[in-house]
Each structure stands twice: as structure tokens, then as C-alpha cells.
TORMI-420948 format. One record per residue (C-alpha): residue number from 1; residue in three letters; x, y, z. Coordinates in steps of 0.2 Angstrom, whole numbers, always signed. Layout:
% TORMI-420948
<r><num>NUM</num><residu>ALA</residu><c1>X</c1><c2>Y</c2><c3>Z</c3></r>
...
% end
This chain:
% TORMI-420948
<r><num>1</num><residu>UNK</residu><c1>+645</c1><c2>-95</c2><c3>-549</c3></r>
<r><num>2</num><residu>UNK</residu><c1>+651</c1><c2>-102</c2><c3>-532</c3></r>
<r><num>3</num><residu>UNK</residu><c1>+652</c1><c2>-90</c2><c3>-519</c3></r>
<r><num>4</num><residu>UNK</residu><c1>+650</c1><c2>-103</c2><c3>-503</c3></r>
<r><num>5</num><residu>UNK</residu><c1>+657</c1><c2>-121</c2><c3>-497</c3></r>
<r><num>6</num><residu>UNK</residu><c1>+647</c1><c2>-131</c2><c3>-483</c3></r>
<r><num>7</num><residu>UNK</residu><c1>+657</c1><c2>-143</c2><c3>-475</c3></r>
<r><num>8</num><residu>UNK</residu><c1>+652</c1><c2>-160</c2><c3>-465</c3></r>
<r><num>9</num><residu>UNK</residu><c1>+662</c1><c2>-159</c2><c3>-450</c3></r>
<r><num>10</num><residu>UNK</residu><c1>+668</c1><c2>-179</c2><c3>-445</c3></r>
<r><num>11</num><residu>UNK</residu><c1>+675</c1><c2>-188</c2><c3>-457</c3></r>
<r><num>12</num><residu>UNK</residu><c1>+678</c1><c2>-172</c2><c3>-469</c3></r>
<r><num>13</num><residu>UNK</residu><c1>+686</c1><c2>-161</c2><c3>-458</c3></r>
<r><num>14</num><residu>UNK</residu><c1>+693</c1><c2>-169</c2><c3>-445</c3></r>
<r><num>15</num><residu>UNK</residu><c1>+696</c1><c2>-190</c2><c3>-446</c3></r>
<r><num>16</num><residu>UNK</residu><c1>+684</c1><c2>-192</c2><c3>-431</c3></r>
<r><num>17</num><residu>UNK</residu><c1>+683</c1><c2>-212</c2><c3>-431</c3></r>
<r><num>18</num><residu>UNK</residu><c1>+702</c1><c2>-216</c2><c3>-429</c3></r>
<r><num>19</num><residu>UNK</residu><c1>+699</c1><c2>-202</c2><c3>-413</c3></r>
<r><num>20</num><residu>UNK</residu><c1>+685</c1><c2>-210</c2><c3>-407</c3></r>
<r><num>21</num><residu>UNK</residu><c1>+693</c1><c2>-227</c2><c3>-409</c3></r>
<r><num>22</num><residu>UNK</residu><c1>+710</c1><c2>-221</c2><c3>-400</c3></r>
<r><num>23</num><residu>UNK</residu><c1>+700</c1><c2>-213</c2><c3>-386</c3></r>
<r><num>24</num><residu>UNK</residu><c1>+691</c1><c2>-227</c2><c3>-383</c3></r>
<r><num>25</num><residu>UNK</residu><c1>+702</c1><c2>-240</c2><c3>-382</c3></r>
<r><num>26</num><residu>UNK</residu><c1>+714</c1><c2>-229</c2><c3>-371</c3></r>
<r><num>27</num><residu>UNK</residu><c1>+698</c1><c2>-228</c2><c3>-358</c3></r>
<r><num>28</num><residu>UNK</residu><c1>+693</c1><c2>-246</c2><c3>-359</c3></r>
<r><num>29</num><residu>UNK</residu><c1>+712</c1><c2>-250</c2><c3>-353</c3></r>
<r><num>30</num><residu>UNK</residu><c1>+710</c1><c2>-237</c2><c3>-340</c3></r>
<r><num>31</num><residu>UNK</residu><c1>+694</c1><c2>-244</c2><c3>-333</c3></r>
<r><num>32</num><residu>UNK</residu><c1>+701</c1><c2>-261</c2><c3>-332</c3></r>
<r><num>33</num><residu>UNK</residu><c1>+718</c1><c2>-254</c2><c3>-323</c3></r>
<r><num>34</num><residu>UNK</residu><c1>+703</c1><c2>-246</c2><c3>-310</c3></r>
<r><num>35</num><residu>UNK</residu><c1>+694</c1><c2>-263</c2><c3>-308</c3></r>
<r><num>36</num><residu>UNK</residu><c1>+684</c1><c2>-269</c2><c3>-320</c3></r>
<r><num>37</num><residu>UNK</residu><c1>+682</c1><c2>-284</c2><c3>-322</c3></r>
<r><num>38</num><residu>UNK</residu><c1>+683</c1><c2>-288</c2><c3>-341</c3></r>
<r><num>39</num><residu>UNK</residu><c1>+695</c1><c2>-290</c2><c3>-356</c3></r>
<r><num>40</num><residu>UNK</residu><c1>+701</c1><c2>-275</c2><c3>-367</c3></r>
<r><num>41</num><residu>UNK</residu><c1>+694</c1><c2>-284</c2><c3>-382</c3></r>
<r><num>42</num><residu>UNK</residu><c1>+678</c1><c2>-289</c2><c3>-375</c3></r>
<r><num>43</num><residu>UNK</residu><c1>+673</c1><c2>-272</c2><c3>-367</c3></r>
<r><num>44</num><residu>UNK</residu><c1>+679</c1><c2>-262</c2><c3>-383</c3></r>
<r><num>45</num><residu>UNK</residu><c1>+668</c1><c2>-271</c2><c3>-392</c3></r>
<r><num>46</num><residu>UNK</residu><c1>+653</c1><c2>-269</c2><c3>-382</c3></r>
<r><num>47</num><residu>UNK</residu><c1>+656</c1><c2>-253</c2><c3>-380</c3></r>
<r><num>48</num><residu>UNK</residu><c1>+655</c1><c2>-249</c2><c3>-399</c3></r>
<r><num>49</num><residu>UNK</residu><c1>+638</c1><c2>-259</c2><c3>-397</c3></r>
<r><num>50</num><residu>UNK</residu><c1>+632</c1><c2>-247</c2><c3>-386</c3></r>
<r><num>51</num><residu>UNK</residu><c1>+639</c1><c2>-232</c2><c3>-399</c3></r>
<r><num>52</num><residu>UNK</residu><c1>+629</c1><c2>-243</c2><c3>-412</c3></r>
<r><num>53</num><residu>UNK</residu><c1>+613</c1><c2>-241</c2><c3>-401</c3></r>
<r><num>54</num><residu>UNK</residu><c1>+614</c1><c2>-224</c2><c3>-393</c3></r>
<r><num>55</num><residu>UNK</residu><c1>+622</c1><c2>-214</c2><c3>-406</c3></r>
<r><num>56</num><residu>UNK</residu><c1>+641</c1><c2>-211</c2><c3>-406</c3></r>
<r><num>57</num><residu>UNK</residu><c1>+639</c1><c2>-195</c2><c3>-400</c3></r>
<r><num>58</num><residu>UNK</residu><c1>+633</c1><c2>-200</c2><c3>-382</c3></r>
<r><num>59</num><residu>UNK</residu><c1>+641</c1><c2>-191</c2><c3>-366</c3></r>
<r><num>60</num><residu>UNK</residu><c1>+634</c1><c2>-204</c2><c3>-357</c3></r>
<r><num>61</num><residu>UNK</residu><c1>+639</c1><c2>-219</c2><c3>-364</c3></r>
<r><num>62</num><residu>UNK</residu><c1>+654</c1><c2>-227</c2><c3>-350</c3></r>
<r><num>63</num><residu>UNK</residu><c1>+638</c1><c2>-224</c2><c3>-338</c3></r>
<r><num>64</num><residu>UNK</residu><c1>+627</c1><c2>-233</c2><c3>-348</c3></r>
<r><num>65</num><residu>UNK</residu><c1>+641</c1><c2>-247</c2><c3>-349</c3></r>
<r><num>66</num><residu>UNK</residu><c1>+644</c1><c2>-247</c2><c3>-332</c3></r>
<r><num>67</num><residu>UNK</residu><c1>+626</c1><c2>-248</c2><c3>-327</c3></r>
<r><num>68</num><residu>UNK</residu><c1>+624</c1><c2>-263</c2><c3>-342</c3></r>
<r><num>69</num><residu>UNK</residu><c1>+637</c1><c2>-272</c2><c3>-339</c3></r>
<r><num>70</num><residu>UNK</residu><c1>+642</c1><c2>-270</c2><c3>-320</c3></r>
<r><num>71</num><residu>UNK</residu><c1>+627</c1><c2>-266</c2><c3>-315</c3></r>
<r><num>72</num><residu>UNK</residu><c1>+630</c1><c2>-251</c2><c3>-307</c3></r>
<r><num>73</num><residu>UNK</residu><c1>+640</c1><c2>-235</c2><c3>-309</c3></r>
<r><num>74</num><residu>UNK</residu><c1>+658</c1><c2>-238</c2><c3>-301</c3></r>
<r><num>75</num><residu>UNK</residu><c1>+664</c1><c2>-218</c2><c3>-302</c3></r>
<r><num>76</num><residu>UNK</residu><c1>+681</c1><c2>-225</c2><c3>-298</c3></r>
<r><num>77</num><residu>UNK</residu><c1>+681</c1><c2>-234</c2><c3>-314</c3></r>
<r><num>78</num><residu>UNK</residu><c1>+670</c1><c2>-220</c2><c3>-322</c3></r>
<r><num>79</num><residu>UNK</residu><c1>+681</c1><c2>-206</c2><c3>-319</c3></r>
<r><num>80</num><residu>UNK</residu><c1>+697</c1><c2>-216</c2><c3>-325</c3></r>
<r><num>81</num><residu>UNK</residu><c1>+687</c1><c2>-220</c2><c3>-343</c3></r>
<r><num>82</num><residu>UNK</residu><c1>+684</c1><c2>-203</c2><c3>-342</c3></r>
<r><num>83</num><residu>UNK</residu><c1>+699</c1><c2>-194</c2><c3>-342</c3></r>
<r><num>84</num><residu>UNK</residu><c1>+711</c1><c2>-207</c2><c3>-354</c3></r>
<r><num>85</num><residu>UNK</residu><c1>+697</c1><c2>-203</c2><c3>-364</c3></r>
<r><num>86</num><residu>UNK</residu><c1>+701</c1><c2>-184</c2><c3>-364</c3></r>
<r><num>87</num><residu>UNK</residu><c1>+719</c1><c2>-186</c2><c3>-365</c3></r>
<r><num>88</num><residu>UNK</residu><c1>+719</c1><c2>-196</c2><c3>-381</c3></r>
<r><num>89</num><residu>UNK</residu><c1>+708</c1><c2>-184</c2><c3>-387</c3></r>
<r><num>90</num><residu>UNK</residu><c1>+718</c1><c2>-169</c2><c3>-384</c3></r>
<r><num>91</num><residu>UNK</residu><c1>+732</c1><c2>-176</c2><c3>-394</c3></r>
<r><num>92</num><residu>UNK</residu><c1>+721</c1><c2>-185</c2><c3>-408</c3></r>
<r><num>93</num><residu>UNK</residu><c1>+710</c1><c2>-171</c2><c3>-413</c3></r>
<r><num>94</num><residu>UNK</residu><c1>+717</c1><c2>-166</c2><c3>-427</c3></r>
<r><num>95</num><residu>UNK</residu><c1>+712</c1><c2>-160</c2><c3>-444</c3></r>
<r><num>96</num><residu>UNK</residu><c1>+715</c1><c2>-171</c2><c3>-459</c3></r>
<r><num>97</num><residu>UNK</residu><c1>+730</c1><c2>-165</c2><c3>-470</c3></r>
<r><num>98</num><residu>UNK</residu><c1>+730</c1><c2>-152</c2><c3>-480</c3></r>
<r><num>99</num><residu>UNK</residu><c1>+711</c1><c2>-143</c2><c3>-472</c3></r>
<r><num>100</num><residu>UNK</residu><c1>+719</c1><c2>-127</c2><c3>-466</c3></r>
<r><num>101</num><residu>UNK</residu><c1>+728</c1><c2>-122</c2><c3>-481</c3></r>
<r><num>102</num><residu>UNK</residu><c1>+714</c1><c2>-127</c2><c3>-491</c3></r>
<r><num>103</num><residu>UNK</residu><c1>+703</c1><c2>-114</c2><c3>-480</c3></r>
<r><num>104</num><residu>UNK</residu><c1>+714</c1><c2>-103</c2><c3>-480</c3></r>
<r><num>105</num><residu>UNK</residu><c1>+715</c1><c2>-100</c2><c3>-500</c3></r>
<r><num>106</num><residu>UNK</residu><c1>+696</c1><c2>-103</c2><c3>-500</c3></r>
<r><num>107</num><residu>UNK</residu><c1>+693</c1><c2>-88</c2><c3>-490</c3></r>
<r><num>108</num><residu>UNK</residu><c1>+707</c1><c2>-78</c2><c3>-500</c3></r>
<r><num>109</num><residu>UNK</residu><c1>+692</c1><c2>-81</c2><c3>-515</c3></r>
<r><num>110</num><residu>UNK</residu><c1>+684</c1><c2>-72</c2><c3>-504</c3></r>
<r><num>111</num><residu>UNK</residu><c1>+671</c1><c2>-88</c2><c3>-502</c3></r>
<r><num>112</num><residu>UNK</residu><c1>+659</c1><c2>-89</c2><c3>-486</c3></r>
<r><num>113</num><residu>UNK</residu><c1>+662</c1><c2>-106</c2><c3>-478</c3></r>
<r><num>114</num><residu>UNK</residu><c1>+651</c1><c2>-115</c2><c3>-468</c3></r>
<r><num>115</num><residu>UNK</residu><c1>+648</c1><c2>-131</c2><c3>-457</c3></r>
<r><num>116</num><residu>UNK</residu><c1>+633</c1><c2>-142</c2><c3>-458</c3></r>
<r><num>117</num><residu>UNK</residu><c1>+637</c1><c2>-157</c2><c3>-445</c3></r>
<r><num>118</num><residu>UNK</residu><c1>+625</c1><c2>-170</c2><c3>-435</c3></r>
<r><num>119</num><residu>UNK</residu><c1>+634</c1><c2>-168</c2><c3>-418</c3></r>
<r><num>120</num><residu>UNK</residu><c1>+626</c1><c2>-157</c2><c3>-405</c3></r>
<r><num>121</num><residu>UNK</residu><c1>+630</c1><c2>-140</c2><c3>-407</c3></r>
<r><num>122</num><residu>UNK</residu><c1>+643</c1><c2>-140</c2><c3>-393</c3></r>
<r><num>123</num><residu>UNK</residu><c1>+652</c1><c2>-152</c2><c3>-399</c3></r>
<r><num>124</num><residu>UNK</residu><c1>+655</c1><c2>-146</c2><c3>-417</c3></r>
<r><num>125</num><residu>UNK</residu><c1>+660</c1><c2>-129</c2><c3>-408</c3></r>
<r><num>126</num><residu>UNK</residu><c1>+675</c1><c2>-139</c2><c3>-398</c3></r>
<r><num>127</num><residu>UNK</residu><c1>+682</c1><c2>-148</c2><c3>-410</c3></r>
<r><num>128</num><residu>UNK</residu><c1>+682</c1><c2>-133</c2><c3>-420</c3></r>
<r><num>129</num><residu>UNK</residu><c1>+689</c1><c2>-125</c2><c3>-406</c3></r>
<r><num>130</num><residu>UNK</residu><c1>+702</c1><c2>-136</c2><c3>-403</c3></r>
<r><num>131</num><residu>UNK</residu><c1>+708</c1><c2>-138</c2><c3>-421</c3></r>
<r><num>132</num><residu>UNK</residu><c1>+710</c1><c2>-118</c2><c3>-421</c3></r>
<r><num>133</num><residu>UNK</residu><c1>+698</c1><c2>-118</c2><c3>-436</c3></r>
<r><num>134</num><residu>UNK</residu><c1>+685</c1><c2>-107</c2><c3>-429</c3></r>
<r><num>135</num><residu>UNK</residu><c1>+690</c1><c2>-92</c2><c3>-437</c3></r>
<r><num>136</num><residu>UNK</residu><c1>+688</c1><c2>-98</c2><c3>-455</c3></r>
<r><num>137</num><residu>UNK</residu><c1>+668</c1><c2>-100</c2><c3>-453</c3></r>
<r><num>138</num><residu>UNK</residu><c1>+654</c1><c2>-90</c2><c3>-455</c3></r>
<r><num>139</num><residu>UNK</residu><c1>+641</c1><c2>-101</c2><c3>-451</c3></r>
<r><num>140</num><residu>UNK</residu><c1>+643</c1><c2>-119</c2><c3>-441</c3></r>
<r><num>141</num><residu>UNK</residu><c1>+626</c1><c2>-127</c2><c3>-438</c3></r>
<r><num>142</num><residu>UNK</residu><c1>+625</c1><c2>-143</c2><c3>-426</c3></r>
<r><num>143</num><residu>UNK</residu><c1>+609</c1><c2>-153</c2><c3>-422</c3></r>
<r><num>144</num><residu>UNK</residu><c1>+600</c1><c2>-143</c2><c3>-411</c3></r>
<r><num>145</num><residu>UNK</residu><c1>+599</c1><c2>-128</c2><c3>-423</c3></r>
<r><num>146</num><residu>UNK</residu><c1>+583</c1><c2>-138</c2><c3>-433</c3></r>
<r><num>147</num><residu>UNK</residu><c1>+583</c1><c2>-152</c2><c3>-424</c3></r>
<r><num>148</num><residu>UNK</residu><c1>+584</c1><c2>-165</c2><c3>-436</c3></r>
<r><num>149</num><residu>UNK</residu><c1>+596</c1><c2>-176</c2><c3>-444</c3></r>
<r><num>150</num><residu>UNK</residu><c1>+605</c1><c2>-176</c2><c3>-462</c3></r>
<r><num>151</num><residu>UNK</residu><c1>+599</c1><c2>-177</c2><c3>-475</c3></r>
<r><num>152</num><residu>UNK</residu><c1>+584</c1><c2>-168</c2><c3>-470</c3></r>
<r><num>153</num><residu>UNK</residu><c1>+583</c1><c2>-153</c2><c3>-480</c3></r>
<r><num>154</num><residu>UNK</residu><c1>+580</c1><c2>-143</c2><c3>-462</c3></r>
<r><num>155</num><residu>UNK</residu><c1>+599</c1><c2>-141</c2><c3>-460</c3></r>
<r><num>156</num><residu>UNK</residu><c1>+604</c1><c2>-137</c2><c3>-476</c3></r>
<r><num>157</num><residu>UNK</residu><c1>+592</c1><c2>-124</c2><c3>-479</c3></r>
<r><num>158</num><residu>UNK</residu><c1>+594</c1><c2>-115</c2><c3>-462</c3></r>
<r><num>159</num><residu>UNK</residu><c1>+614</c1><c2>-114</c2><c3>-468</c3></r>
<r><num>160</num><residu>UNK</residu><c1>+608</c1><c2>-105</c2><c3>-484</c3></r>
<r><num>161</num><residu>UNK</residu><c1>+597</c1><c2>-94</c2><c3>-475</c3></r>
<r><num>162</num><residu>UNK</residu><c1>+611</c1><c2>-87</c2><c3>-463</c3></r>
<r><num>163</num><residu>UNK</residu><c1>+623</c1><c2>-88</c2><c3>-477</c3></r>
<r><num>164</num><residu>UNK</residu><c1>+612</c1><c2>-80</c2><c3>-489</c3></r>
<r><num>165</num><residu>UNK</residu><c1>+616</c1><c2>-85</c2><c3>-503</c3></r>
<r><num>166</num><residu>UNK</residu><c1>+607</c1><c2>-100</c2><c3>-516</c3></r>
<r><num>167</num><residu>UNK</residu><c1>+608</c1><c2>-117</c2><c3>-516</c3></r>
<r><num>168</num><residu>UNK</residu><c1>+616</c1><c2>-114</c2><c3>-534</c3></r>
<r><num>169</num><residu>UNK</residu><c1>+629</c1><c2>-104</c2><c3>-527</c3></r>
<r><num>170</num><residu>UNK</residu><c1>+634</c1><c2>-118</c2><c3>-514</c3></r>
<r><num>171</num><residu>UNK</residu><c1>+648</c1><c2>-132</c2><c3>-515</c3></r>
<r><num>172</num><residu>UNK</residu><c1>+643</c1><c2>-146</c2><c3>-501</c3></r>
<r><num>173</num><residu>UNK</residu><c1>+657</c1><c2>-159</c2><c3>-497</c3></r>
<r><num>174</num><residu>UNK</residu><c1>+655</c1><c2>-174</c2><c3>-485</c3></r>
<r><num>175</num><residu>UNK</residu><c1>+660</c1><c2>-192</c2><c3>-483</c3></r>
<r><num>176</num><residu>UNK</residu><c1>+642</c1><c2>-201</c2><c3>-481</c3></r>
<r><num>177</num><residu>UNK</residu><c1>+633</c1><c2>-202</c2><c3>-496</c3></r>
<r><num>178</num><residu>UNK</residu><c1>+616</c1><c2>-206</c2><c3>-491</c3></r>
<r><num>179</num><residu>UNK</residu><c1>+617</c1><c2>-190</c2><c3>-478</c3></r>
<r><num>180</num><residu>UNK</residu><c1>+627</c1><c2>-177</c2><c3>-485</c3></r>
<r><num>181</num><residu>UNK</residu><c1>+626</c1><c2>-180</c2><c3>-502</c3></r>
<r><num>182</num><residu>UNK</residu><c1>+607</c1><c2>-185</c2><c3>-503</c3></r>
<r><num>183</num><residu>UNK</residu><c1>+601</c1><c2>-169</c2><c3>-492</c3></r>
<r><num>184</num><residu>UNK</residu><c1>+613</c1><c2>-157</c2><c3>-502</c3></r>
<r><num>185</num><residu>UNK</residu><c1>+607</c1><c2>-163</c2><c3>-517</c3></r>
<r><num>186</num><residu>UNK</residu><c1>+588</c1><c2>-163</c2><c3>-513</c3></r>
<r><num>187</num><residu>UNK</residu><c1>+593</c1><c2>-142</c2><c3>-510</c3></r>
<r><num>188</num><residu>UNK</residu><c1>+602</c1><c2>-140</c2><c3>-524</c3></r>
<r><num>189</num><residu>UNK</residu><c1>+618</c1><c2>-137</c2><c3>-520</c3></r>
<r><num>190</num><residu>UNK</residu><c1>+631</c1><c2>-146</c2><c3>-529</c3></r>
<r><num>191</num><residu>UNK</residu><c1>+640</c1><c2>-160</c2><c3>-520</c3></r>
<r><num>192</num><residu>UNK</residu><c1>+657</c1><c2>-166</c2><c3>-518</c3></r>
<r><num>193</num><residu>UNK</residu><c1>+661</c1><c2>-183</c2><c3>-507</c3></r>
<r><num>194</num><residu>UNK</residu><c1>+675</c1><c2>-185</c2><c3>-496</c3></r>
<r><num>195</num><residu>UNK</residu><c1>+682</c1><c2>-202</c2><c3>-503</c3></r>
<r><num>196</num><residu>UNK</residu><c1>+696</c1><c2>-200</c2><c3>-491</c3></r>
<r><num>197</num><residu>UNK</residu><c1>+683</c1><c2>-202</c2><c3>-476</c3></r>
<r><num>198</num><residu>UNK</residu><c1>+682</c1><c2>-217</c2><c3>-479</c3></r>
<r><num>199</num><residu>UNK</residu><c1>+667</c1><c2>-222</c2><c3>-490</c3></r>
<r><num>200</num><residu>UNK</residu><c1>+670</c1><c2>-237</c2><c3>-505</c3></r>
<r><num>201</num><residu>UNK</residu><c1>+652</c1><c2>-236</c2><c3>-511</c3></r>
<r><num>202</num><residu>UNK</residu><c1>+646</c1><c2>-226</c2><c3>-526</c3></r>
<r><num>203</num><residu>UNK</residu><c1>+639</c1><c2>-209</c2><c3>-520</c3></r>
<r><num>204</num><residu>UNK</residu><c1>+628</c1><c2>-198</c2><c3>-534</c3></r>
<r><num>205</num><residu>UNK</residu><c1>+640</c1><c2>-182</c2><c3>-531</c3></r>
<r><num>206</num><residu>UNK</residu><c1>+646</c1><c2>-172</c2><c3>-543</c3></r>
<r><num>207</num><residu>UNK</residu><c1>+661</c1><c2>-175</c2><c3>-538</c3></r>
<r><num>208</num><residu>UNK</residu><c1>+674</c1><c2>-186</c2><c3>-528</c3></r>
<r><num>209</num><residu>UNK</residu><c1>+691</c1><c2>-181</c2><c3>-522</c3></r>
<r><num>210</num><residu>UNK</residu><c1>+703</c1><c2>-193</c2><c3>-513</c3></r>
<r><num>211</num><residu>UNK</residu><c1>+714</c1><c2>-176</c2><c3>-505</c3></r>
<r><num>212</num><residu>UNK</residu><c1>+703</c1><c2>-161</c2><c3>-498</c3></r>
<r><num>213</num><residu>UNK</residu><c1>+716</c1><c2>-151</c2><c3>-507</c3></r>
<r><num>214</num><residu>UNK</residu><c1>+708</c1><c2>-154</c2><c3>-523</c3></r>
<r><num>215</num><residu>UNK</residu><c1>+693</c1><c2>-145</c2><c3>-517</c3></r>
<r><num>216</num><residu>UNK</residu><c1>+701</c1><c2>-129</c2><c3>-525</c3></r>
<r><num>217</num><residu>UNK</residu><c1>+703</c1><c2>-135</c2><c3>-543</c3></r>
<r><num>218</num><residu>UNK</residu><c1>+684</c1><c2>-139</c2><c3>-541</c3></r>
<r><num>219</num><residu>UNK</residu><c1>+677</c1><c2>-122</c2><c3>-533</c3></r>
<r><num>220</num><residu>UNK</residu><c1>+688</c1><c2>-112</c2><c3>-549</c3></r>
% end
């Protein structure tokens, strides 16, 4: 019997690429319109190098542009990335289609939800926050909580423990498979992939949905 659903948090949740590549482009344009010295297409895509490098979570990453690539920290420039990088944000942080009703009836079935993410812990709080989805969760676990990285069994078994419940009782659904659908599966839990994600390779999950809508014929 299913009596909770973990959820990955990027990608499954909230489309968190086509945000990151909206907020970036908007502060690459910013910078340039502040003074650097560089094409939008040529500093978008080092910047996405540096993602590549430093992780796609990193607070710091127009400083460690600046300081690569100009060779110092312009806080003119800086501060202009910085905020079209927030603005974009604001508007483009948005849950897929479908995620609140979907939480909505899963918490009418009287399910505990959860969220297992990689991101620190503050920012799976804001998005969250953001979103308004807050109050559908009883348990949302970012990096810091164990310290280590999907598909670690760390994170996945400290959600069980907070959650009490089994790994047999737990739907997990994500959109990478190596990450959320290997360390799920190394628990126990049953598995679901978020095709709509973005993933084309094959996965190992139990099963794959294209809508997280479907998520509810699954969890009967």
C-alpha cells in the first residue's frame, strides 16, 4: 500500500532549465548593456561552461565569470547581472502544469509528500516558497541534510526516517535516471520518471509518465 510520494524538485516540479536559461540570458544582456565587453552569444555560452564546471547551483558564478573572463570583479556589471537575473526569475518560476492539482488530490488520499532535491537546502525552501507549494509537504530535504549527492542512498533514507514510513510504502518520481531513479531503486521505493523533464534515454522505473497528472492513476 502506498501511503507516501517523494518528489525531485527540478525538472519534476518546477521546469528549472528553461528558468535558468531565461534568467541567464536576461543578465548576460544586462551585463553587456553595463559594459562588458563581449557578445551575448559568446558570454552565454561561457557562462553555461562555468555552470558545467562549478555546478548549476553556484551563487557565485557571474563573479567567477567576471574575475575569468575580465579579470576582475566589475560590481557595476555584477550588480546589473544580478538583478535581470531575479527579475526573470520572479516571473519564470513556475510549477509545471497540472503540479497543484495533482498535490492537491494526493493529499486528499491522505498521502505524506515529500521532497528529495540536490540543491541546497535554501534554495529548495524558495522555490518552494515562491511556487506557494510549501504547504503541501511534509518533509523537503536539500543537500546539506546528509551532505551528499543522488543517488546516494543518504537522502532517500533520511526522507523515510522523517516520514516514517518504508521504502515499500514510497512512490519516488524524478526526471534523471541515473540520480533519482538508481538511488530510489537501491532503497526500494518504487520509481516513476518524469518523461516530461526532459529525459529521451531508457530509465529502469516502474514507470514513466509524459503529464504529472498521471501520477494519480499510478498511486490508486
Amino acid at each position: 500500500m502506498i501511503k507516501a510520494v517523494l518528489f525531485d524538485l527540478d525538472n519534476t516540479l518546477i521546469d528549472f532549465m528553461v528558468m535558468k536559461r531565461r534568467c541567464t540570458e536576461a543578465a548576460v544582456s544586462a551585463m553587456i548593456d553595463a559594459g562588458l565587453g563581449m557578445s551575448k552569444k559568446k558570454a552565454y555560452t561561457l557562462m553555461f561552461e562555468l555552470y558545467e564546471r562549478h555546478g548549476i547551483e553556484d551563487s557565485t558564478i557571474y563573479q567567477k565569470f567576471l574575475q575569468k573572463y575580465v579579470h576582475k570583479v566589475d560590481y557595476k556589471i555584477l550588480s546589473a547581472g544580478v538583478v535581470a537575473y531575479r527579475k526573470v526569475r520572479a516571473a519564470q518560476l513556475v510549477p509545471y502544469p497540472q503540479v497543484r492539482a495533482t498535490l492537491i488530490a494526493l493529499k486528499s488520499k491522505g498521502l505524506k509528500l515529500g521532497v528529495v532535491s540536490d540543491a541546497p537546502k535554501m534554495q529548495a525552501w524558495l522555490r518552494l516558497t515562491e511556487m506557494s507549494l510549501v504547504e503541501f509537504f511534509d518533509v523537503v530535504l536539500g543537500f546539506e541534510d546528509t551532505g551528499e549527492l543522488k543517488p546516494s542512498s543518504a537522502p532517500f533514507k533520511k526522507a523515510l526516517l522523517r516520514m516514517k514510513v518504508k521504502a515499500s510504502e514510497v512512490v519516488f518520481i524524478g526526471d534523471n535516471p541515473h540520480r533519482d531513479i538508481v538511488g530510489a531503486k537501491k532503497v526500494g521505493m518504487k520509481t516513476v520518471l518524469a518523461k516530461y523533464g526532459g529525459c529521451k534515454s531508457k530509465s529502469g522505473a516502474d514507470w514513466e509518465i509524459k503529464g504529472i497528472g498521471e501520477l494519480l492513476k499510478i498511486v490508486k
